[in-house]
C-alpha positions as CSV (number, residue, x, y, z in Angstrom):
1,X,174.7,89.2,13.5
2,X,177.8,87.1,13.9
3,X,181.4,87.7,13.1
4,X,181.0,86.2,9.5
5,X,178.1,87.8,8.9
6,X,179.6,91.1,9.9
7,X,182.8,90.3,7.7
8,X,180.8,89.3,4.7
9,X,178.8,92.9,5.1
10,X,182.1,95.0,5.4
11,X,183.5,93.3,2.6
12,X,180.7,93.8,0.0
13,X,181.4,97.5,1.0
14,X,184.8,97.4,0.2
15,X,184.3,95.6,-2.6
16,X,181.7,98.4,-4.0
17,X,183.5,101.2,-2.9
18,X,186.5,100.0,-4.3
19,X,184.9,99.7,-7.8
20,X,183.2,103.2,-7.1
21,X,187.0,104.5,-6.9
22,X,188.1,102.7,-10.7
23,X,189.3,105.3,-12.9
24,X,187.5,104.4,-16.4
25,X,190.6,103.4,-18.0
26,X,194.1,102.6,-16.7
27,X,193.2,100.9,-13.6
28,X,196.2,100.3,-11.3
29,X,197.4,96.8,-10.7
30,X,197.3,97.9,-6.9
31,X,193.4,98.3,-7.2
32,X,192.8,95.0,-9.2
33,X,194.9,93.0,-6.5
34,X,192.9,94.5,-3.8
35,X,189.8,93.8,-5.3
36,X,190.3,89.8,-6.2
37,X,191.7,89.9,-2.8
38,X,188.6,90.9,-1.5
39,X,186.3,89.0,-3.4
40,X,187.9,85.7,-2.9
41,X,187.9,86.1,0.9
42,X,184.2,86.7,0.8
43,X,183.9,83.4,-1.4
44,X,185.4,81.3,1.2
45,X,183.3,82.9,3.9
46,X,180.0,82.3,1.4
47,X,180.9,78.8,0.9
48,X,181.8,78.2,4.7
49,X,177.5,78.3,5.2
């Protein structure tokens, strides 16, 4: 497994337990940040196939 391979699999784990840790209402803006944060970095390392 390669470095953006191993990047990709840590960040699907942040990503899910991240959303595990979402209070059902009243999420922090903190959180949401994080979590687009997140999910647009593994994009960009998706797209780089």
């Amino acid at each position: 497994m390669n470095e953006r391979e191993k990047r990709i699999q840590e960040l699907e784990e942040q990503i899910t337990d991240l959303k595990k840790r979402f209070p059902a209402h009243s999420i922090k803006p903190e959180m949401v940040n994080q979590l687009e944060e997140f999910e647009d970095e593994l994009e960009r390392l998706k797209d780089n196939n």
